[in-house]
KOLLUM-759902 format. One record per residue: residue number from 1; x, y, z of N, C-alpha, C in turn. Coordinates in nm, 4 decimals. Layout:
# KOLLUM-759902
  nulo       n_X       n_Y       n_Z      ca_X      ca_Y      ca_Z       c_X       c_Y       c_Z
   NUM         X         Y         Z         X         Y         Z         X         Y         Z
...
END
This chain:
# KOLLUM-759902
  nulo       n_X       n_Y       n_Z      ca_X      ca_Y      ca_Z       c_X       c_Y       c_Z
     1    5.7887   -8.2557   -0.8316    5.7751   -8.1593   -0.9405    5.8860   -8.1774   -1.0436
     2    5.9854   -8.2182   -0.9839    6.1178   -8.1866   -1.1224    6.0867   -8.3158   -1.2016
     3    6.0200   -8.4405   -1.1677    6.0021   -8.5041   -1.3204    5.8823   -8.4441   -1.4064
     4    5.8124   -8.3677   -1.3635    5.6867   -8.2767   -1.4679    5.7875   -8.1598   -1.5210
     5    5.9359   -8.1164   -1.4270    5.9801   -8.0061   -1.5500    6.0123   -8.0635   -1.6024
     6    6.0960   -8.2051   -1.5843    6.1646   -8.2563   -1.7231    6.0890   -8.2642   -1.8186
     7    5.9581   -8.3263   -1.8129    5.8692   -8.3602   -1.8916    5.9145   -8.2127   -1.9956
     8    5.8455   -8.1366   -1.9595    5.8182   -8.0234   -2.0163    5.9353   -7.9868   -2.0850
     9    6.0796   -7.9924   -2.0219    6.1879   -7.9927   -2.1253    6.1796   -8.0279   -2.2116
    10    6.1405   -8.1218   -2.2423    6.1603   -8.2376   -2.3237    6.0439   -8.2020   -2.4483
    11    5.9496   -8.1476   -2.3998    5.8592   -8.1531   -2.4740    5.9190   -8.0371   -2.5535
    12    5.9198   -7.8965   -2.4902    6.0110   -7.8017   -2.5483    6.1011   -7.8198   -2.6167
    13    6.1856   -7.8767   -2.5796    6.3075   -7.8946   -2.7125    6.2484   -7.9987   -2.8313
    14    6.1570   -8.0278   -2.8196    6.0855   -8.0917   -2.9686    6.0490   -8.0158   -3.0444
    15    5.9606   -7.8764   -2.9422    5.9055   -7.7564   -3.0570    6.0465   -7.7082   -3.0994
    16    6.1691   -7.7058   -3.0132    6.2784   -7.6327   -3.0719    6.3403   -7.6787   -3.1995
    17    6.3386   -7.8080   -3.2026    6.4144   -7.8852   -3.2686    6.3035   -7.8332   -3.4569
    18    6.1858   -7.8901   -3.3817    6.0378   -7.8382   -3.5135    6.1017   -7.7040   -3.5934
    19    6.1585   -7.5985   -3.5282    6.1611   -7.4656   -3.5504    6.3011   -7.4107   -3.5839
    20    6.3980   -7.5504   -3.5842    6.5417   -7.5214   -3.5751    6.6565   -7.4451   -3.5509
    21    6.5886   -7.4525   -3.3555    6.6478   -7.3339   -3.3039    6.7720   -7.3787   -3.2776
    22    6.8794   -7.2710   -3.2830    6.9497   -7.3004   -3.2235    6.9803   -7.2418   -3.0785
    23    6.9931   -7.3028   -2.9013    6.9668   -7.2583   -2.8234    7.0823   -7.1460   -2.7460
    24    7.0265   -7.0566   -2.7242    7.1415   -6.9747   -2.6768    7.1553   -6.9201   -2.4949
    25    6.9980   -6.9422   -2.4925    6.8974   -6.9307   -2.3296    6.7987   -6.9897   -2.3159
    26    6.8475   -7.0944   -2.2280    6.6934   -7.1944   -2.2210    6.6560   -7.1428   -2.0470
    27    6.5111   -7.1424   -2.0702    6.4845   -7.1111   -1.9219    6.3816   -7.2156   -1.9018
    28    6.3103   -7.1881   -1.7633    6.2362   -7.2600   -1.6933    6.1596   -7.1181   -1.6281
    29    6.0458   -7.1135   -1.6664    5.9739   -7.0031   -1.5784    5.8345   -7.0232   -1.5105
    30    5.8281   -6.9430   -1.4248    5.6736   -6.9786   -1.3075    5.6285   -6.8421   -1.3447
    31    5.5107   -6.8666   -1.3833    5.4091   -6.7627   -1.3942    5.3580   -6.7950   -1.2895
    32    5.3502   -6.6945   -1.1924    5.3341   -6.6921   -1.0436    5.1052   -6.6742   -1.0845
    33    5.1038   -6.5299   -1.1828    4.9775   -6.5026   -1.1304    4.8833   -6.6489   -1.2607
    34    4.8896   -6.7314   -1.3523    4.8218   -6.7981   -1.3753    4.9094   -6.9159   -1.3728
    35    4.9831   -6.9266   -1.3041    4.9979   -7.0847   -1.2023    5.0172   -7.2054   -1.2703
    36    5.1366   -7.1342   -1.3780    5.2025   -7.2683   -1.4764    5.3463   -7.2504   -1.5269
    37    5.4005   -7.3532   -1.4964    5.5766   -7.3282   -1.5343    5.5360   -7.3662   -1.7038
    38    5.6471   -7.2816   -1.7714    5.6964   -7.2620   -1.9022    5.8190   -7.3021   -1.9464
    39    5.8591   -7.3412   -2.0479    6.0430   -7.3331   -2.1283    6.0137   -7.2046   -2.2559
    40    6.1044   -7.1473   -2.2063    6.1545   -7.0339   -2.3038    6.2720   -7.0573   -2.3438
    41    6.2863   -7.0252   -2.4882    6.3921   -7.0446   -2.5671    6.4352   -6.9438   -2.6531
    42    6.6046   -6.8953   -2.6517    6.6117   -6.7721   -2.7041    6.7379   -6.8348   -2.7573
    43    6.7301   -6.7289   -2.9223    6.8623   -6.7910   -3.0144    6.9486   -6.6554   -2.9723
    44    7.0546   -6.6403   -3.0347    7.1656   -6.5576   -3.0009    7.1248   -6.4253   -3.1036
    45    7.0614   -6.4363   -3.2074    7.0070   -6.3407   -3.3174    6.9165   -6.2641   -3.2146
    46    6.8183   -6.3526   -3.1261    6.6876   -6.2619   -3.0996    6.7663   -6.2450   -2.9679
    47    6.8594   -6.2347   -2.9111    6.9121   -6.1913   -2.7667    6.9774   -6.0382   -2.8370
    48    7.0454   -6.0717   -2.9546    7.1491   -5.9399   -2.9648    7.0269   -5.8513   -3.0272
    49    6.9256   -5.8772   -3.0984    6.8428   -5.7879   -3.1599    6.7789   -5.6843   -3.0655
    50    6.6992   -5.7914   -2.9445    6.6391   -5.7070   -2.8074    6.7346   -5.6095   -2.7412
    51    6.8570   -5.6483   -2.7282    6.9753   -5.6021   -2.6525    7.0273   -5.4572   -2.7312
    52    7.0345   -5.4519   -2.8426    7.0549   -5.3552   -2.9494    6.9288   -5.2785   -2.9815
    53    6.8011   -5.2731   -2.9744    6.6768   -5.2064   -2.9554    6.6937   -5.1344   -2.8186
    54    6.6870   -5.2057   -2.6685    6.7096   -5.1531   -2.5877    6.7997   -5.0715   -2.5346
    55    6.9738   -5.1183   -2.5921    7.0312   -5.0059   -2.5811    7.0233   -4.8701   -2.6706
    56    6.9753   -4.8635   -2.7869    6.9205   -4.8012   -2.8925    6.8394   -4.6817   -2.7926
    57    6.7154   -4.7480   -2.7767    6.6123   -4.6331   -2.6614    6.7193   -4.6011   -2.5248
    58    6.7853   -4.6605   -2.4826    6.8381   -4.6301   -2.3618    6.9567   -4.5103   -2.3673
    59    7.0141   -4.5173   -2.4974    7.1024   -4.4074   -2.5128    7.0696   -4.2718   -2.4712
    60    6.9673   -4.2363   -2.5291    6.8806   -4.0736   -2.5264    6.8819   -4.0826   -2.4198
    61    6.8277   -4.0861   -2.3108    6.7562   -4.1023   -2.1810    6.9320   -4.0685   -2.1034
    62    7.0406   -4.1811   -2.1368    7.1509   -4.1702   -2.0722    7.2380   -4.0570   -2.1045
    63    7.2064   -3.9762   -2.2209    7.3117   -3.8735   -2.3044    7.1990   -3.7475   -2.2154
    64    7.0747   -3.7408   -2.2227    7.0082   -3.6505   -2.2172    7.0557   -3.6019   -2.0061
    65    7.0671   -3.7340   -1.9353    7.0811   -3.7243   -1.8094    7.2620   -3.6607   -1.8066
    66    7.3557   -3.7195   -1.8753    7.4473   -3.6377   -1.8842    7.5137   -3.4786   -1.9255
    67    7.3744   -3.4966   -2.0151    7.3957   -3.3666   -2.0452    7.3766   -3.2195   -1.9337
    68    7.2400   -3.3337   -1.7872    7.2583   -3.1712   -1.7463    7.3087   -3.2548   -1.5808
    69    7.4315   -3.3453   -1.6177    7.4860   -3.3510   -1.5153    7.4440   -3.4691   -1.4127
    70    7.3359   -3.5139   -1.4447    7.2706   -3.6166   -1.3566    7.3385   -3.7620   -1.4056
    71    7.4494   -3.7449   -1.2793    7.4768   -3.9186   -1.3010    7.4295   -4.0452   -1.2293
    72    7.3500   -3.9669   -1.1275    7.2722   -4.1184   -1.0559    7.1303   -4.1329   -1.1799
    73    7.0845   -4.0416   -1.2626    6.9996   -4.0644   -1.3633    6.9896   -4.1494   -1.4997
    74    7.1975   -4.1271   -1.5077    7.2589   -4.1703   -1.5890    7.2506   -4.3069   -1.6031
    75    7.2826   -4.3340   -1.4847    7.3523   -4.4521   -1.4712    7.1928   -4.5845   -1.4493
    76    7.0897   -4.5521   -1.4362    6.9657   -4.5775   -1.4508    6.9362   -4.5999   -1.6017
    77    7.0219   -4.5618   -1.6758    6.9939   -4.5750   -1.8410    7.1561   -4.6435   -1.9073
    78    7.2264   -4.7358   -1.8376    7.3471   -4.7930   -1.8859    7.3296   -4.8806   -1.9964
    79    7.4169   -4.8589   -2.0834    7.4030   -5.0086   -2.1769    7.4121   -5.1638   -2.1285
    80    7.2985   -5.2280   -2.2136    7.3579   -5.3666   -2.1543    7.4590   -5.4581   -2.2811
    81    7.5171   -5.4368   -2.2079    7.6969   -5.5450   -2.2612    7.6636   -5.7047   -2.2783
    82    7.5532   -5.7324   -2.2740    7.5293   -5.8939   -2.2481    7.4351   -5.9677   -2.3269
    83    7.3409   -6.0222   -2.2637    7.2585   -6.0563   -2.3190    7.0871   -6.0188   -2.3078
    84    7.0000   -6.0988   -2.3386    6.8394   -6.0688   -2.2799    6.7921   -6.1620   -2.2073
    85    6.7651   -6.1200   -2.0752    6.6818   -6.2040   -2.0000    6.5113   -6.1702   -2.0226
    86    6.4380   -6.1530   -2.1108    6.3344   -6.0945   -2.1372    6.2580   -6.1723   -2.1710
    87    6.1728   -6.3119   -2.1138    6.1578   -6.4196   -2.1012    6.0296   -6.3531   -2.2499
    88    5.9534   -6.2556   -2.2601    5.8532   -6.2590   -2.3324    5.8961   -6.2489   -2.4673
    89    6.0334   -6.2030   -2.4546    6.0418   -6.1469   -2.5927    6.1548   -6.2844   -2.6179
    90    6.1960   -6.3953   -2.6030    6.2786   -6.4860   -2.6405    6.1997   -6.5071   -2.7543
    91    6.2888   -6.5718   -2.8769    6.2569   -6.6756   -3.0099    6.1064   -6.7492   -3.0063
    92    6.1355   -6.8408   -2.8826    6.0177   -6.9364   -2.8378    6.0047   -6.9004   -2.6996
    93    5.8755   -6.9142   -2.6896    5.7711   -6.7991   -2.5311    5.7309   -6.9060   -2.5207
    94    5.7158   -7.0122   -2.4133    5.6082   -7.1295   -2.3898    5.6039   -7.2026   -2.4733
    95    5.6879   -7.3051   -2.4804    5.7227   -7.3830   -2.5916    5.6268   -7.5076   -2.5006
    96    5.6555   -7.5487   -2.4039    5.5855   -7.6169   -2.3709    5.5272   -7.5710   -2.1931
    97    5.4464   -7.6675   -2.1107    5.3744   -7.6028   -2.0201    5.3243   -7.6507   -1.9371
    98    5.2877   -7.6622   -1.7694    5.2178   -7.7507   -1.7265    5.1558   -7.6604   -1.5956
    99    5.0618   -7.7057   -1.5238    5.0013   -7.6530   -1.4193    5.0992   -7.6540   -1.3089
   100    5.0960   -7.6020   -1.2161    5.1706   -7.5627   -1.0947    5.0719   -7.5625   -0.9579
   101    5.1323   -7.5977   -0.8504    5.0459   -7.5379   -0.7718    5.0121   -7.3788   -0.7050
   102    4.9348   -7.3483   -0.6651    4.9154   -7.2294   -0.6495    5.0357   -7.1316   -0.5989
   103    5.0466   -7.2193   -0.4281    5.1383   -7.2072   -0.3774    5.2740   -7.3064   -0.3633
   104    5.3085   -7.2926   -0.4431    5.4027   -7.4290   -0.4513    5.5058   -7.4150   -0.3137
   105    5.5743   -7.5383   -0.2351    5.6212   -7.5244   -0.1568    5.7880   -7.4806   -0.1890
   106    5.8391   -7.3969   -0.1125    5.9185   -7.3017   -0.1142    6.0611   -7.3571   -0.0392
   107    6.1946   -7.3973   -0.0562    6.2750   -7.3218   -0.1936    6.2265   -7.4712   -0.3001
   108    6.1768   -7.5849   -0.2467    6.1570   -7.7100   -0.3200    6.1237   -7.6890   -0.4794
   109    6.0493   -7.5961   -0.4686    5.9792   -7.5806   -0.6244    6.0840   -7.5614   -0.7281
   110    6.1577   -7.4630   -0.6781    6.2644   -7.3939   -0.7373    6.3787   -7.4374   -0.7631
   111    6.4236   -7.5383   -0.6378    6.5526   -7.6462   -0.6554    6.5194   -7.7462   -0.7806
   112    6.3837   -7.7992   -0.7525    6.3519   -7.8963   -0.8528    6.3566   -7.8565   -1.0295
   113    6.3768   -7.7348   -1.0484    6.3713   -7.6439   -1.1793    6.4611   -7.6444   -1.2010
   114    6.6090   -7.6360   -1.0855    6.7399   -7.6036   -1.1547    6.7807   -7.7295   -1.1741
   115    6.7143   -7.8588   -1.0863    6.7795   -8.0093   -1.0745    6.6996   -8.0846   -1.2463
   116    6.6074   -8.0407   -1.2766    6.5319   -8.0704   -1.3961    6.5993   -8.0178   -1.5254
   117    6.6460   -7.9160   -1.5173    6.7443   -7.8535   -1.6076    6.8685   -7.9461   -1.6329
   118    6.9430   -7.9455   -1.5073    7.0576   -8.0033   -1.5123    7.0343   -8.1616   -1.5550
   119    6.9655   -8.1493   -1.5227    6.9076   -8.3325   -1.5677    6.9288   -8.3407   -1.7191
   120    6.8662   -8.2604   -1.7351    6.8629   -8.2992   -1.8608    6.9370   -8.1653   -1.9994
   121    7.0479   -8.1665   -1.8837    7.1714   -8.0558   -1.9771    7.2341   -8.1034   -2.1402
   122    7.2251   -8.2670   -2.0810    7.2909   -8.2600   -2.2158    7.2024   -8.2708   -2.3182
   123    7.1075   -8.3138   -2.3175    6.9925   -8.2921   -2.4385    6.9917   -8.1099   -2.4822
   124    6.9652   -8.0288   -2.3822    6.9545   -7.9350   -2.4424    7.1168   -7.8756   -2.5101
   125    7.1807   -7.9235   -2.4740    7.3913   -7.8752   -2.5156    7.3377   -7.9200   -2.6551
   126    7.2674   -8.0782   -2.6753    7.2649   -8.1090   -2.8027    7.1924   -8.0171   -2.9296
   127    7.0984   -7.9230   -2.8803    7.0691   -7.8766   -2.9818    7.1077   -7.6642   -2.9747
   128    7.2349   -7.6520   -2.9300    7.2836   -7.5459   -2.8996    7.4282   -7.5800   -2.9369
   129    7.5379   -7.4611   -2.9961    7.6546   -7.4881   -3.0945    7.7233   -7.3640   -3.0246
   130    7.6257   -7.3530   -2.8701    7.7141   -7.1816   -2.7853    7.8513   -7.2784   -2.6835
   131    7.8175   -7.4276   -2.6813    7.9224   -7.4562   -2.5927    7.8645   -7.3888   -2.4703
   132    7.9988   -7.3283   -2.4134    7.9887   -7.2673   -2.2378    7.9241   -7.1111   -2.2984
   133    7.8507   -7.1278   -2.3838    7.8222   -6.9596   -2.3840    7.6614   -6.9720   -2.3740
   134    7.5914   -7.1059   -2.3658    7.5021   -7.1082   -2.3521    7.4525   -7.1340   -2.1652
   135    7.3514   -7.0086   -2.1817    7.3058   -7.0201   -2.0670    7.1578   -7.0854   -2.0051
   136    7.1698   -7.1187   -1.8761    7.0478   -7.1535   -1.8119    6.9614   -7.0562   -1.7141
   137    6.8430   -7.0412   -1.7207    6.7933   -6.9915   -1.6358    6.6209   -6.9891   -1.5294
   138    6.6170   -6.9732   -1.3972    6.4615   -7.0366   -1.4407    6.4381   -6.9476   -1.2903
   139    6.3174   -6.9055   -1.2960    6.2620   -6.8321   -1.1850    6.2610   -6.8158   -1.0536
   140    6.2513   -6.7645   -0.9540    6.2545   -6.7742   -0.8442    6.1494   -6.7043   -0.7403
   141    6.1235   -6.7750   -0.6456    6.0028   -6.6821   -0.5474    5.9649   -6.5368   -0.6225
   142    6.0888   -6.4688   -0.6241    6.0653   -6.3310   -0.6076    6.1215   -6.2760   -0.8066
   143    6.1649   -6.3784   -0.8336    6.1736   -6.2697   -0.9622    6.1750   -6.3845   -1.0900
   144    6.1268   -6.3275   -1.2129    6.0899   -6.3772   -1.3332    6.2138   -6.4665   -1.4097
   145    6.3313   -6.3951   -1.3389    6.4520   -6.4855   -1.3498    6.5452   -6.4444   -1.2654
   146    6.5579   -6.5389   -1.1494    6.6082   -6.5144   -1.0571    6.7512   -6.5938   -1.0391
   147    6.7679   -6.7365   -1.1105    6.9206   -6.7835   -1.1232    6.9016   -6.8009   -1.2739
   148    7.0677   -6.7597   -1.2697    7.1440   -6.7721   -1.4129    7.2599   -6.8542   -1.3881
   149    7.3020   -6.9272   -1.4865    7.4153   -7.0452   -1.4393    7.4751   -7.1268   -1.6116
   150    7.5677   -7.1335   -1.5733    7.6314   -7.1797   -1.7352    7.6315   -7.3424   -1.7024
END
């Protein structure tokens, strides 16, 4: 499998390059229920924009739970200090794409995503100006983004 993600890297950072992104979160994702890995690509504009919307709505919810004292409610509505892992809402959603197997074999699928990445790190460093602030990330069994790694 990890020379079909590279593939797909590769193909992705062409639409990136088309669209002149600059990269701030490149992922690797498994759409578990229609059974095809993706590259998502997010610039640092559309990370702080989502991040600043969400803490925006999240305020009320956290002021309103303080107000009558509820801090395990509170704390269910914290700001996020970081970035967006919000694979739908990145810059570029499925830049590029390929079939998967249904059940792909398990942790193999997943090693091969982070070893496909790293493979091919420095191509993507090349079209990103975050240095060590750019991150990697790509799915896991159980969640939509399950490792993060600089």
């Amino acid at each position: 499998m990890k020379e079909n993600f590279k593939k797909i890297i590769h193909e992705g950072l062409k639409e990136a390059k088309v669209r002149n992104l600059d990269i701030y979160t490149f992922a690797l994702y498994h759409d578990h229920e229609s059974h095809v890995a993706t590259v998502c690509i997010d610039t640092i504009e559309s990370s702080k924009r989502l991040v600043m919307s969400s803490n925006d709505y999240s305020r009320n919810y956290f002021l309103k739970a303080i107000e009558v004292g509820d801090l395990k409610d509170a704390g269910l509505w914290n700001a996020n200090g970081g970035r967006s892992y919000s694979l739908g809402d990145f810059a570029l959603v499925n830049a590029s794409k390929i079939d998967v197997p249904k059940k792909p074999k398990v942790p193999e699928f997943y090693l091969d995503m982070v070893r496909a990445i790293e493979e091919m790190k420095d191509l993507i460093c090349m079209q990103s100006s975050h240095g060590r602030s750019l991150l990697f990330c790509c799915s896991t069994e159980q969640s939509e983004v399950g490792l993060i790694w600089s």
